[in-house]
MARBA-3410 file (N, C-alpha, C, O; in Angstrom, 1 decimal):
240
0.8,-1.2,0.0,0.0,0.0,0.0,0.9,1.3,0.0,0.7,2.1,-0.9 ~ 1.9,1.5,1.2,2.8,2.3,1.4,3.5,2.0,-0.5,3.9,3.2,-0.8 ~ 3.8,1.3,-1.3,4.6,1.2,-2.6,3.9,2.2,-3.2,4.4,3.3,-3.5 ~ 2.0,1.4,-3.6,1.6,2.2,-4.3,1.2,3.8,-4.4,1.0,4.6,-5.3 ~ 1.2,3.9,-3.0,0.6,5.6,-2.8,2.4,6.5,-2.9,2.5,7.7,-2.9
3.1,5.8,-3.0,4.4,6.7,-3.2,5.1,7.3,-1.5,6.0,8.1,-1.3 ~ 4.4,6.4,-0.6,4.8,7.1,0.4,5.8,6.6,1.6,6.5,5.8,0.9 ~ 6.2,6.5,2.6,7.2,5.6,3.2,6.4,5.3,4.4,5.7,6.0,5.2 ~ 6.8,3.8,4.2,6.2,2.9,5.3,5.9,3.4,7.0,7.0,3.7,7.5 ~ 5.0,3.6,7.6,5.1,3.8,8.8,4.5,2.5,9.7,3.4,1.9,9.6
5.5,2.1,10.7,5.4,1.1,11.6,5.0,2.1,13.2,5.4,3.1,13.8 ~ 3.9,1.2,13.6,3.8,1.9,14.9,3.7,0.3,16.0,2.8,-0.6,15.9 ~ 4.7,0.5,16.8,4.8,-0.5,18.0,3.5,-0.5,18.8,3.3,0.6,19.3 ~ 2.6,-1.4,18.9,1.6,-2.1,19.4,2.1,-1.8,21.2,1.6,-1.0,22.0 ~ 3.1,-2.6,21.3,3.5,-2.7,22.6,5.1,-2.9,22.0,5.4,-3.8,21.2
6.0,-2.0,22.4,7.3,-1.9,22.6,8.1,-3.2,23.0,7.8,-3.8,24.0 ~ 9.2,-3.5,22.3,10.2,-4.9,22.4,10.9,-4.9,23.7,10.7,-3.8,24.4 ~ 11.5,-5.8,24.2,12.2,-5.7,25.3,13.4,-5.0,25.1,13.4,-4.7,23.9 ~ 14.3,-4.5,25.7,15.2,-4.0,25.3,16.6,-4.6,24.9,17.6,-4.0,24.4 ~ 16.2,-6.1,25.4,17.7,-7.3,24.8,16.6,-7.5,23.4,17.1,-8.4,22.6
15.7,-7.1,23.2,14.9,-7.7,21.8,14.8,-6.6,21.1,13.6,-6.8,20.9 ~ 15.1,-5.8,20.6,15.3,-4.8,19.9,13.9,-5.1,18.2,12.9,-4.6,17.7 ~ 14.5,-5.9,18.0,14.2,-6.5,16.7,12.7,-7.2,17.0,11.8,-7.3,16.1 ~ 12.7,-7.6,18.3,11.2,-8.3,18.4,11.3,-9.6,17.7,10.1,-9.9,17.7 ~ 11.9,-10.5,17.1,12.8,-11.8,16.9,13.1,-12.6,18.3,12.7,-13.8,18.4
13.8,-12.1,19.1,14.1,-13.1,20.0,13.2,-14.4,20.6,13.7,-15.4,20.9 ~ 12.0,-14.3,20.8,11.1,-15.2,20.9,11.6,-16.4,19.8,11.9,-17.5,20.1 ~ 11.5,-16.1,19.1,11.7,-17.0,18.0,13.0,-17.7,18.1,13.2,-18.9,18.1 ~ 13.7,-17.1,18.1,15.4,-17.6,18.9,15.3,-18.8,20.1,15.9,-19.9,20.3 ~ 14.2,-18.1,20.7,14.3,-19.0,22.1,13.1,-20.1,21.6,12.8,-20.4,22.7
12.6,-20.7,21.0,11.6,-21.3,20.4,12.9,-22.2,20.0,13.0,-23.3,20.7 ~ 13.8,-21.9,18.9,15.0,-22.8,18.4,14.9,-23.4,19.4,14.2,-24.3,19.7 ~ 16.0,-22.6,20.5,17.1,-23.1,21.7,16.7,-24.1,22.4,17.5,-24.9,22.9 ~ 14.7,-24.1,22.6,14.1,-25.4,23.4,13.7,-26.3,22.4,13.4,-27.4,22.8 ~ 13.7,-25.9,21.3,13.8,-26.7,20.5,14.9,-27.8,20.1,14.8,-29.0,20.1
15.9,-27.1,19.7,17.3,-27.9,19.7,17.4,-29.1,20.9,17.8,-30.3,20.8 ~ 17.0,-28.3,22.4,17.8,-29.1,23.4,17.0,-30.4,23.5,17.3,-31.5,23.9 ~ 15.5,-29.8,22.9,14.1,-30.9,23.6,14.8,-32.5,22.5,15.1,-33.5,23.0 ~ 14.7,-32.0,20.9,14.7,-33.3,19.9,16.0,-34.2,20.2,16.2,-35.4,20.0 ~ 17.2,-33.1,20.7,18.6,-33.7,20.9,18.6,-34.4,22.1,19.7,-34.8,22.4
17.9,-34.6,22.8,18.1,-34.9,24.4,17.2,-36.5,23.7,17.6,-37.6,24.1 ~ 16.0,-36.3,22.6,15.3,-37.3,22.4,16.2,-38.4,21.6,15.7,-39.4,21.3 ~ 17.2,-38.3,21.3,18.1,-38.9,20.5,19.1,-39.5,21.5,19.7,-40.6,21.3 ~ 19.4,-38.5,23.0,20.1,-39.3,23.6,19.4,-40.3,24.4,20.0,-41.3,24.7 ~ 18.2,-40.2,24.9,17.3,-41.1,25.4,16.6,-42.4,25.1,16.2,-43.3,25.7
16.8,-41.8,22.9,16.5,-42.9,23.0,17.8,-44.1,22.8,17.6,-45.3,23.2 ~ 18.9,-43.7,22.3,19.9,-44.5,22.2,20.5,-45.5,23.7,20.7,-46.7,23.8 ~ 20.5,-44.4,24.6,20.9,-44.7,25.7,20.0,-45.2,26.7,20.3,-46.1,27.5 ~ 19.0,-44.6,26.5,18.1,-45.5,27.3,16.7,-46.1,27.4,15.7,-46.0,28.1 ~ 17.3,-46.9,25.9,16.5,-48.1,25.1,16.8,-49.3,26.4,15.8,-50.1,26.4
17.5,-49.4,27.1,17.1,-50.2,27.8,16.8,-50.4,29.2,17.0,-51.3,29.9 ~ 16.3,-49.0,29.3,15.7,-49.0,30.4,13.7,-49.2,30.0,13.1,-48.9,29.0 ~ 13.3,-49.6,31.2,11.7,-49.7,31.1,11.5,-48.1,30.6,12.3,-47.2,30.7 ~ 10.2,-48.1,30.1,9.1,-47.1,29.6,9.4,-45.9,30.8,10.1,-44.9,30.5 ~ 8.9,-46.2,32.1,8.2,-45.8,33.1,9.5,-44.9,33.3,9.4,-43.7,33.1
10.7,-45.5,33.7,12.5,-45.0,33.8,12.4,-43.5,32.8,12.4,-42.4,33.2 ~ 12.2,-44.3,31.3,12.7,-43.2,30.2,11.5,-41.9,30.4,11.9,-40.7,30.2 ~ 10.1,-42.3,30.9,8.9,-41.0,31.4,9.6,-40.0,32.4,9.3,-38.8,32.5 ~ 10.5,-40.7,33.1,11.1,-40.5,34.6,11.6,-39.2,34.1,11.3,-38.1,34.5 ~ 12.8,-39.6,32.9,14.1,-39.2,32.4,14.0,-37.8,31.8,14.6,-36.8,32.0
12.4,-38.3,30.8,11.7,-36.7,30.0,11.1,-36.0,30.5,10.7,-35.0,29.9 ~ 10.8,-36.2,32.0,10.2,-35.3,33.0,10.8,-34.1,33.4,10.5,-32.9,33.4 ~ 12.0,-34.7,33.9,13.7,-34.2,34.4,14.5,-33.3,33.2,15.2,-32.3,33.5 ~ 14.3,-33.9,32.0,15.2,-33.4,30.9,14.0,-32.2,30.4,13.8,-31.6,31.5 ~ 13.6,-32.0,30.0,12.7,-31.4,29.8,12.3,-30.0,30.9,11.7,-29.0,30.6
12.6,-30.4,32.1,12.2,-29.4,33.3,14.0,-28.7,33.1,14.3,-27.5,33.0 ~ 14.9,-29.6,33.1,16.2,-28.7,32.4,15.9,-27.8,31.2,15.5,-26.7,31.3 ~ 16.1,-28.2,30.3,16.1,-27.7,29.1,15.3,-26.1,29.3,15.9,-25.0,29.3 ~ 14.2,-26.3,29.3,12.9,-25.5,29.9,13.9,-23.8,31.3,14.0,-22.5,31.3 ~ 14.2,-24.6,32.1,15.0,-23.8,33.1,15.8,-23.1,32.6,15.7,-21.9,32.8
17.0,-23.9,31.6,17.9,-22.7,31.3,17.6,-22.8,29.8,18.6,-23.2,29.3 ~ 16.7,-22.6,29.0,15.9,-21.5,28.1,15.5,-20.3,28.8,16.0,-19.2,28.6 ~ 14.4,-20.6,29.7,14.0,-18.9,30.4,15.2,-18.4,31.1,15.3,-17.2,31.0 ~ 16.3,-19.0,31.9,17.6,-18.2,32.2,18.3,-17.4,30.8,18.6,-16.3,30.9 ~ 18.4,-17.9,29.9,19.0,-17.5,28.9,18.1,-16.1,28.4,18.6,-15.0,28.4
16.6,-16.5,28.0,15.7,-15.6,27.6,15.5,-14.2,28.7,15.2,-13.1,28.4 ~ 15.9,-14.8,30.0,15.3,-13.4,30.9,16.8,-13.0,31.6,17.3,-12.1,30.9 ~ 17.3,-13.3,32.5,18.7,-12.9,32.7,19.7,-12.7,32.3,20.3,-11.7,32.7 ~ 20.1,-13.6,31.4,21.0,-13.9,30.8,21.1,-12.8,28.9,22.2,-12.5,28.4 ~ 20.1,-12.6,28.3,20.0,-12.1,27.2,19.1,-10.9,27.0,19.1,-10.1,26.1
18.2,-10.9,28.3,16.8,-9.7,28.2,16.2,-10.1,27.2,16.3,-9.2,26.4 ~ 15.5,-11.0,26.9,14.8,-10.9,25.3,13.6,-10.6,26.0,12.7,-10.0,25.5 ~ 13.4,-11.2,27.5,11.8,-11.4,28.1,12.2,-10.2,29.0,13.4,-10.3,29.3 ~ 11.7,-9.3,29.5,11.7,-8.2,30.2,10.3,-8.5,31.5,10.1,-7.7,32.4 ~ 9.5,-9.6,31.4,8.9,-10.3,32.3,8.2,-11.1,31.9,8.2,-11.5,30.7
7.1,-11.8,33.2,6.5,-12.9,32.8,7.0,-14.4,32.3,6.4,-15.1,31.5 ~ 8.4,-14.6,33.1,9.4,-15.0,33.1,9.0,-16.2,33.5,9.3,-17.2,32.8 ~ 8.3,-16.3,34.7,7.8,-17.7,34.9,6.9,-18.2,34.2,6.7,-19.5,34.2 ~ 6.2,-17.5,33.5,5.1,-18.2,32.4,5.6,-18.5,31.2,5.2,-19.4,30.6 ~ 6.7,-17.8,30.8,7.7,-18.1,29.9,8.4,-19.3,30.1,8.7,-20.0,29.1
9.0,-19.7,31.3,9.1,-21.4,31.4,8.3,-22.0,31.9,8.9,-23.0,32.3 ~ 6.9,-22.0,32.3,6.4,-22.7,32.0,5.8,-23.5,30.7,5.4,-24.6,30.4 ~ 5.9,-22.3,29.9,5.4,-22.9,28.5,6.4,-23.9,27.6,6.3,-24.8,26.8 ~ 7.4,-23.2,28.1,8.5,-24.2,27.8,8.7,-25.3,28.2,9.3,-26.2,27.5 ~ 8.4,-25.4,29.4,8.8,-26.6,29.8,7.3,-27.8,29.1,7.4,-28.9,28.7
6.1,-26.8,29.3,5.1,-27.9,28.7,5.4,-28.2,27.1,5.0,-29.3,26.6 ~ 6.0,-27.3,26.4,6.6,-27.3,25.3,7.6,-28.5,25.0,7.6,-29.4,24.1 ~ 8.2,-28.2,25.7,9.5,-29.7,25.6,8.9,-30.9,26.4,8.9,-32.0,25.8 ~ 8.7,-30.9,27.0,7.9,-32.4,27.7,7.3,-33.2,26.7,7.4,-34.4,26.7 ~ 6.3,-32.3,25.5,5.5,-32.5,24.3,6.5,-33.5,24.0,6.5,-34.7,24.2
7.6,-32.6,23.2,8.4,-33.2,21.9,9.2,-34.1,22.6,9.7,-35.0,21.8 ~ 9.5,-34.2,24.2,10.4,-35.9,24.2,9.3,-36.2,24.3,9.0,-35.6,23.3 ~ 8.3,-36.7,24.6,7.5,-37.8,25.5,7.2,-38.5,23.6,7.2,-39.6,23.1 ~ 6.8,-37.3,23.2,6.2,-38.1,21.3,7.6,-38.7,21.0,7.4,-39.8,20.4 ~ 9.0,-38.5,21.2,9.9,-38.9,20.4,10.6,-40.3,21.5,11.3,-41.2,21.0
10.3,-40.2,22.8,10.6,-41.8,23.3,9.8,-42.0,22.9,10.0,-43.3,23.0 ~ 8.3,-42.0,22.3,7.3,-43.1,22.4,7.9,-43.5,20.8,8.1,-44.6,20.2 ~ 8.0,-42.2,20.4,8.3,-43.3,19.0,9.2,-43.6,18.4,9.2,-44.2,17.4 ~ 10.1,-43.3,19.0,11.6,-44.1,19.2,11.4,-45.7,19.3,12.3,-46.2,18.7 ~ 10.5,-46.5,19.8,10.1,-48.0,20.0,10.1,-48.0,18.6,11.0,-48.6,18.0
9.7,-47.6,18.3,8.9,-48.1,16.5,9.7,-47.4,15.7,10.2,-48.1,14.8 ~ 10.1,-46.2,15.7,11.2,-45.7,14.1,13.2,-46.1,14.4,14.1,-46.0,13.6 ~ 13.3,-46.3,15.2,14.6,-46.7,15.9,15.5,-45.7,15.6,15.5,-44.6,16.2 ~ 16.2,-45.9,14.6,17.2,-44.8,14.1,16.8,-43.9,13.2,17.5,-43.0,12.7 ~ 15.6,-44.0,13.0,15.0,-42.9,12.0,14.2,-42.3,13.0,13.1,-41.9,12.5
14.3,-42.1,14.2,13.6,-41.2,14.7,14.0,-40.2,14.7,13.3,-39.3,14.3 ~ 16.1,-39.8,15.5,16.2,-38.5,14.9,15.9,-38.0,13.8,15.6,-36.8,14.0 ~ 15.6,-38.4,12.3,14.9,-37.8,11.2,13.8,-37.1,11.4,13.6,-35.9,11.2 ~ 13.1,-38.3,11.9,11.5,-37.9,12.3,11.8,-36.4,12.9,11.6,-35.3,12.4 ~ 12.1,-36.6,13.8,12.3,-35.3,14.9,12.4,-34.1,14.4,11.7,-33.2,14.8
13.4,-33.9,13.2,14.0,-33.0,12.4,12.8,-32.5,11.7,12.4,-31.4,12.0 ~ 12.2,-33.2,10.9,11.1,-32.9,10.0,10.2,-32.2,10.9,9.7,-31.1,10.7 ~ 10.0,-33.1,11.9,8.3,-32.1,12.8,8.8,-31.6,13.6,7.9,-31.5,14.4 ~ 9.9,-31.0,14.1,10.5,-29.7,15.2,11.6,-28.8,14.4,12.2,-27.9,14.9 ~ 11.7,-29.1,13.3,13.0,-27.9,12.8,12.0,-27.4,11.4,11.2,-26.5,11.2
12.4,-28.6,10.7,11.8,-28.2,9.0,10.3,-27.6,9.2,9.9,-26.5,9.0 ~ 9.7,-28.5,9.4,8.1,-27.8,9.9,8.1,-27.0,10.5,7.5,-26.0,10.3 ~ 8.9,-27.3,11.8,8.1,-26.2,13.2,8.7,-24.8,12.8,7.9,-24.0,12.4 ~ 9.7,-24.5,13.0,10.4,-23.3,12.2,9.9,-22.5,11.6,9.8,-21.3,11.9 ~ 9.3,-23.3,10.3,8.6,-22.2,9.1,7.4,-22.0,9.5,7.1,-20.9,9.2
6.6,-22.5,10.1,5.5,-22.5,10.7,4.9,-21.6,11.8,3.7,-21.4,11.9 ~ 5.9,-21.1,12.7,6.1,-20.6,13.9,5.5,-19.2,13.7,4.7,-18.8,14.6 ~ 5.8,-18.4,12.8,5.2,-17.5,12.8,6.2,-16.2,13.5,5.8,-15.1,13.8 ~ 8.2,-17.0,13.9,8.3,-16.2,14.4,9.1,-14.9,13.9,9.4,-13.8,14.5 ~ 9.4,-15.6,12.2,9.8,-14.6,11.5,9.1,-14.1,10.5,9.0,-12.9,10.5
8.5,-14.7,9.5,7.0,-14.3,8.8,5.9,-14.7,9.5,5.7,-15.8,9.8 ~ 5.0,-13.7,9.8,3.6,-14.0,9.9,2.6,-14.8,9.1,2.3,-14.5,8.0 ~ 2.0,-16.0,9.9,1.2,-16.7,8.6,0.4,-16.3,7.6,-0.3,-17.1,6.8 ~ 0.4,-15.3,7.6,-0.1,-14.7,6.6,0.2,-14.4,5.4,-0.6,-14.6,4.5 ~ 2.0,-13.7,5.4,3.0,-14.5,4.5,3.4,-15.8,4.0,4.1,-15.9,3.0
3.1,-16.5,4.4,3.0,-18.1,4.7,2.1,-18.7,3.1,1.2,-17.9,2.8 ~ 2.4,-19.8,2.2,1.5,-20.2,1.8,0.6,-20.7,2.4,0.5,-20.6,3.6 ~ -0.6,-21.7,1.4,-1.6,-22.4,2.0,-1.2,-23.5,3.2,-1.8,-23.8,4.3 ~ -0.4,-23.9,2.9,0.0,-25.2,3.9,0.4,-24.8,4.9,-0.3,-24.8,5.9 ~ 2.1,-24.2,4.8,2.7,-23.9,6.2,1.6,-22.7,6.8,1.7,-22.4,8.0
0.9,-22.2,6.3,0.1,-21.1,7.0,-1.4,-21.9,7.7,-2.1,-21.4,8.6 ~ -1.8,-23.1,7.3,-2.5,-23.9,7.7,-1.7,-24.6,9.1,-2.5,-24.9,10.1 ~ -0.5,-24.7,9.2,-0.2,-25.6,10.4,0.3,-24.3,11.3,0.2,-24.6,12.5 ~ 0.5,-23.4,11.1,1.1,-22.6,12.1,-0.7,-22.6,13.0,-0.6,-22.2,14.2 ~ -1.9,-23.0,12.6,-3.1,-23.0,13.8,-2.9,-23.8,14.7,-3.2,-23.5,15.8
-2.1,-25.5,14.4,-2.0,-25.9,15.3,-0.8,-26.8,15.4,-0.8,-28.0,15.4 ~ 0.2,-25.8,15.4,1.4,-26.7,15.3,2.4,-25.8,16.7,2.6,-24.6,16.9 ~ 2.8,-27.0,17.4,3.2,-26.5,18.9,4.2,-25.5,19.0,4.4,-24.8,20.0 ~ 4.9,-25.4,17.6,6.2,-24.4,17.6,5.1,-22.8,17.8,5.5,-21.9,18.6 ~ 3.9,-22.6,17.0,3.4,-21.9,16.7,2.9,-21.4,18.1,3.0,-20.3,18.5
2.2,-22.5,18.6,1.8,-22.0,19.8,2.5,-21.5,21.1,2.1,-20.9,22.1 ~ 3.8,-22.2,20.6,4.5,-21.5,21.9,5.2,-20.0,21.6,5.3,-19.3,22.6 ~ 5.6,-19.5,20.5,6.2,-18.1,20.3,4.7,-17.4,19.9,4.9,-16.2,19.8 ~ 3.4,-17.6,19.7,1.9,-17.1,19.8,1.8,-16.9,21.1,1.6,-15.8,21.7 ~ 2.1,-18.3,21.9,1.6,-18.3,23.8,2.3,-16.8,24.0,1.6,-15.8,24.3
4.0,-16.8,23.9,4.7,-16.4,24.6,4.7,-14.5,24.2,4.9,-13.5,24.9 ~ 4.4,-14.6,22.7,3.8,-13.0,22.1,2.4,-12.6,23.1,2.3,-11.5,23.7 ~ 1.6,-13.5,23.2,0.8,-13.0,24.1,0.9,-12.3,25.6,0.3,-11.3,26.0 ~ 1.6,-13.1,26.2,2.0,-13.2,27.3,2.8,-12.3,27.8,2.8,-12.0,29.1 ~ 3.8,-11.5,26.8,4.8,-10.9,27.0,4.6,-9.4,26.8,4.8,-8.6,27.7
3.7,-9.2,25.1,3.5,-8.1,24.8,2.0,-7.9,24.6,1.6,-6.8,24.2 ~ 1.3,-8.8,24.7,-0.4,-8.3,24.3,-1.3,-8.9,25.8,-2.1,-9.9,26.1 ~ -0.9,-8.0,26.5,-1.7,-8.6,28.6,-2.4,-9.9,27.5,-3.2,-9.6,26.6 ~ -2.0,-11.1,27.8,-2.2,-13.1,27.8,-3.7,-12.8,27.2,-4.7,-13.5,27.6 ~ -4.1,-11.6,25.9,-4.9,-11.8,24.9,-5.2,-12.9,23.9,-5.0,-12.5,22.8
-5.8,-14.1,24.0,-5.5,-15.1,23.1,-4.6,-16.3,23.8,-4.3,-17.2,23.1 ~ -4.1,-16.5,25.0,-3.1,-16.8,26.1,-3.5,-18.6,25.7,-2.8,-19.5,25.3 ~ -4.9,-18.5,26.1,-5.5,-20.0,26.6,-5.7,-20.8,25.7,-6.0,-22.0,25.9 ~ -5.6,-20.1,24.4,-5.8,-21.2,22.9,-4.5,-21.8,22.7,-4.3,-23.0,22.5 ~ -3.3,-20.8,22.7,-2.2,-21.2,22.7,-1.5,-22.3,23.7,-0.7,-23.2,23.3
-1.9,-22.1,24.6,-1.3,-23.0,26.0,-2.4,-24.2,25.5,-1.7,-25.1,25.0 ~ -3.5,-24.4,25.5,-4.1,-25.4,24.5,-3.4,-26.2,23.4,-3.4,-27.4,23.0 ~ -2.9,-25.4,23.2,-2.0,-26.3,21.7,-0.9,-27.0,22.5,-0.7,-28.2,22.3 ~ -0.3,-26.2,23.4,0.7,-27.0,24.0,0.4,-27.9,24.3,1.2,-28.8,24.1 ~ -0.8,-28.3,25.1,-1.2,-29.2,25.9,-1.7,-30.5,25.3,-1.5,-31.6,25.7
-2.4,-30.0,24.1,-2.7,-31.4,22.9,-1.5,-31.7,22.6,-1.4,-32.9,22.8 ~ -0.4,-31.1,22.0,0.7,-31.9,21.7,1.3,-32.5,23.4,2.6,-32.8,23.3 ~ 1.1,-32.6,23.8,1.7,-33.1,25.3,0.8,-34.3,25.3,1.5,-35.4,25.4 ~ -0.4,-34.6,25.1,-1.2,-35.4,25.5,-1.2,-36.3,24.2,-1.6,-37.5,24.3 ~ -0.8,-36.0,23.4,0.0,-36.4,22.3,1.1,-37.7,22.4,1.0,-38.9,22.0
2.3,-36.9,23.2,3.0,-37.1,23.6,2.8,-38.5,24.3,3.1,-39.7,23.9 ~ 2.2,-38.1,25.3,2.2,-39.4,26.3,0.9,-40.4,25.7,0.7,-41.4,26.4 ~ 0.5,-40.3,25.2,-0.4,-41.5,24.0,0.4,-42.4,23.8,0.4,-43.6,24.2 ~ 1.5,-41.5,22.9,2.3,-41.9,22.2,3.5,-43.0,22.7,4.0,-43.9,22.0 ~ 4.0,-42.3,24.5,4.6,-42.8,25.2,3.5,-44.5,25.5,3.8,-45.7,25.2
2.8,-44.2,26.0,1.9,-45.3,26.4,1.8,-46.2,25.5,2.0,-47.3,25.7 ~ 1.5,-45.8,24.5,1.3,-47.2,23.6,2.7,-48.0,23.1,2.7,-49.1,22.5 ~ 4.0,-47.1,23.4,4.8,-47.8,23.0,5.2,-48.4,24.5,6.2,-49.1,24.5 ~ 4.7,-48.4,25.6,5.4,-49.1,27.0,4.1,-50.1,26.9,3.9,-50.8,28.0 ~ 3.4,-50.2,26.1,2.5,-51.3,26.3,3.2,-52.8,25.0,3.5,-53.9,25.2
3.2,-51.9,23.5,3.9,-52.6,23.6,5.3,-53.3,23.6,5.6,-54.4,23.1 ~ 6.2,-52.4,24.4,7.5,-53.1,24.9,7.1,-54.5,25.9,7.6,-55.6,26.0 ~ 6.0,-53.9,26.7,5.9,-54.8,27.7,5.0,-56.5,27.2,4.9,-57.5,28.0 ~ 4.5,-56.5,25.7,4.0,-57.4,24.7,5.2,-58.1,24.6,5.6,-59.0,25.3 ~ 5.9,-57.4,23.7,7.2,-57.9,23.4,8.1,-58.8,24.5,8.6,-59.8,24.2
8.3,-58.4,25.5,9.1,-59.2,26.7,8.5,-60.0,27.3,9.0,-60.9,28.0 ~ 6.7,-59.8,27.2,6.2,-61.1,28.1,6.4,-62.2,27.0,7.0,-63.2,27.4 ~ 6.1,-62.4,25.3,6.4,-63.6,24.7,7.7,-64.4,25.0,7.6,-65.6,24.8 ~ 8.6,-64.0,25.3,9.9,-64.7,25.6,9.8,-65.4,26.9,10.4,-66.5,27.1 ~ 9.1,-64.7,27.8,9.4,-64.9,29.0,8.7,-66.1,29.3,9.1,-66.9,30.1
7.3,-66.1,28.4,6.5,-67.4,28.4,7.0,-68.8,27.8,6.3,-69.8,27.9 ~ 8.2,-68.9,27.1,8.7,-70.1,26.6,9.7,-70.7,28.0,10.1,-70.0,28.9 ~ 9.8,-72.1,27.9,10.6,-72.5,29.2,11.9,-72.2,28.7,12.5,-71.9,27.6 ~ 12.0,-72.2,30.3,13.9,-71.5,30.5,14.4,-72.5,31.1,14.0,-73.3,31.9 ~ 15.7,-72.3,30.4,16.8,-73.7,30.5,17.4,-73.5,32.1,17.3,-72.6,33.0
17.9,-74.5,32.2,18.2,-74.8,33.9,19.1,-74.1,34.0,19.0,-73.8,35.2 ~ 20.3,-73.3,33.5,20.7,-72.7,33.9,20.9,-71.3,33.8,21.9,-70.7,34.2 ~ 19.5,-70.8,33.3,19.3,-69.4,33.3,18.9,-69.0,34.7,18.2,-69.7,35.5 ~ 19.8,-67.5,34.9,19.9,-67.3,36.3,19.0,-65.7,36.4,18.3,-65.2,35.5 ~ 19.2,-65.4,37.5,18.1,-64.4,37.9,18.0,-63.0,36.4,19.0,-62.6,35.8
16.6,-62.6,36.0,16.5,-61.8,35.1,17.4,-60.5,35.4,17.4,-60.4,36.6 ~ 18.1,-59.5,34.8,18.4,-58.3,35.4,17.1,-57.4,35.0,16.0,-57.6,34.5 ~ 18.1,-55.8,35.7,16.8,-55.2,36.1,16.3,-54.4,34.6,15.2,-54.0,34.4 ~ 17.8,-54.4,33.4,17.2,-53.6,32.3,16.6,-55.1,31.2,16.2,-56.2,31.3 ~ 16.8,-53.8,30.0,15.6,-55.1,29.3,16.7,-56.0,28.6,17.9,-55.5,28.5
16.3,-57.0,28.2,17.6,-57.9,27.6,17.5,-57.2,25.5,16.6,-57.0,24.7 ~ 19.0,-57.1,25.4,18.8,-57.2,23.8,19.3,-58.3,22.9,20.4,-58.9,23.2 ~ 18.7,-58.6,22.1,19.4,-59.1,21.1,20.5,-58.4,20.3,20.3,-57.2,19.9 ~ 21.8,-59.1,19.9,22.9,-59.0,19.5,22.4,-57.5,18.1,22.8,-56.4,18.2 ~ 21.6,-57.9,17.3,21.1,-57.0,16.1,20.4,-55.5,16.9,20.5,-54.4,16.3
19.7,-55.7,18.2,19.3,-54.7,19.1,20.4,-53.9,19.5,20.3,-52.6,19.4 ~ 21.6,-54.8,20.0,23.0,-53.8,20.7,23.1,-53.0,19.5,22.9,-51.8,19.5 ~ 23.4,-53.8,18.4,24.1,-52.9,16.9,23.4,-51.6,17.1,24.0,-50.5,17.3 ~ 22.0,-51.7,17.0,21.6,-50.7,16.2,21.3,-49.4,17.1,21.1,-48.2,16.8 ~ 21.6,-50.1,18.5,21.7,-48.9,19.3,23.0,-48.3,19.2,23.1,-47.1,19.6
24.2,-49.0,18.8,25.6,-48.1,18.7,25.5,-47.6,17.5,26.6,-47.5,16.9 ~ 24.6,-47.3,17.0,24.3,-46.9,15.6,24.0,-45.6,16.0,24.5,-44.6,15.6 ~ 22.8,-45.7,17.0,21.7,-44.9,17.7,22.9,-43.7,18.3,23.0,-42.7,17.6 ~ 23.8,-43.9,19.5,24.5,-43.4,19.9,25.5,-42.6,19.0,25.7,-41.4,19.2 ~ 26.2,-43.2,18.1,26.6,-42.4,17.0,26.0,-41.1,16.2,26.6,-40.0,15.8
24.9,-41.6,16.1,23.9,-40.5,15.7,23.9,-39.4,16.8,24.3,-38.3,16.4 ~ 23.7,-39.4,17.7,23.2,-38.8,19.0,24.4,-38.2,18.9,24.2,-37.3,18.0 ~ 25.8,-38.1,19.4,27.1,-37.5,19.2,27.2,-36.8,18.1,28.0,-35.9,18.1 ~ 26.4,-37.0,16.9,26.6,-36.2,15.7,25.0,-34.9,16.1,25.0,-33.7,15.9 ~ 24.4,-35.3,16.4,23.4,-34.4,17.0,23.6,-33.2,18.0,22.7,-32.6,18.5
END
């Protein structure tokens, strides 16, 4: 509009940026950063601790996740100023944010093995990123990526956190919504794969056992083709 009338663009700030955010970008920055740590932590969990029970690795994404989440908002609020307040609602969304993306990526780690970091990549970087809304608005967006930025969790958390930060939590509860379906998501996802790990180890256990098999240990047993593919797993994870 400003092209065609011949005149020069005027921007008027809604609500003014933080003062480490100059640019009003940083959200989106910090969206990466819990991003990066949430899918990379899912790669070490699942390599490393494939052979721990289900219930252990929920343990693990509870904990890693309440990390990650912690020092994102240190980075975002002390450490960089991007958040000038509302600092605790800012990790909390984070932290329900990353809990999402491990709990979906142990669960499906059972089932994609070494192609889960892939997986991960595609629905937390390549999608979530363009999606997010935190450098083009979906509006710039074509049809598709402008279609998933409604309910794609990258979207809802730099939406949650624009709300929250600069527009008094206008729109607050749809967003934190999104987070929470992808969480519930998540642990679906977790559950159905600790149901069937636990399929999987009772058939074995129901054949007779030779006289001198001795007490079970406490992790799960692998097969020789199982070890491999987890030093496969770990390899990856170090390149991650």
């Amino acid at each position: 509009l400003a092209t065609a009338q011949g005149k020069p663009l005027k921007v008027t700030d809604l609500a003014p940026p933080a003062h480490g955010d100059p640019t009003g970008q940083g959200i989106f920055f910090f969206l990466v950063a819990v991003s990066i740590g949430s899918y990379a932590s899912v790669a070490v969990l699942g390599g490393a601790g494939a052979v721990l029970r289900m219930r252990a690795r929920a343990a693990f994404v509870v904990a890693t996740s309440f990390a990650v989440s912690l020092i994102g908002a240190a980075l975002a609020g002390p450490v960089f100023h991007v958040v000038s307040h509302g600092l605790w609602g800012v990790w909390a969304m984070a932290w329900l944010y990353s809990a999402g993306i491990l709990f979906l990526g142990v669960g499906l780690h059972t089932f994609l093995k070494r192609w889960t970091t892939l997986t991960m990549m595609v629905l937390f970087v390549m999608l979530n990123f363009t999606t997010s809304g935190g450098l083009y608005r979906p509006e710039l967006l074509n049809g598709f990526f402008g279609a998933l930025h409604s309910f794609w969790n990258g979207a809802g958390l730099v939406e949650g956190l624009r709300s929250l930060v600069y527009f008094d939590h206008v729109g607050l509860g749809r967003h934190v919504l999104t987070l929470a379906v992808w969480l519930v998501v998540g642990l679906l996802a977790t559950t159905v794969a600790g149901l069937y790990e636990r399929r999987r180890r009772a058939a074995p256990a129901a054949a007779p056992e030779p006289a001198h098999h001795h007490a079970a240990p406490a992790v799960q047993d692998e097969s020789p083709e199982e070890h491999e593919e987890r030093e496969e797993e770990m390899d990856e994870s170090v390149g991650v």
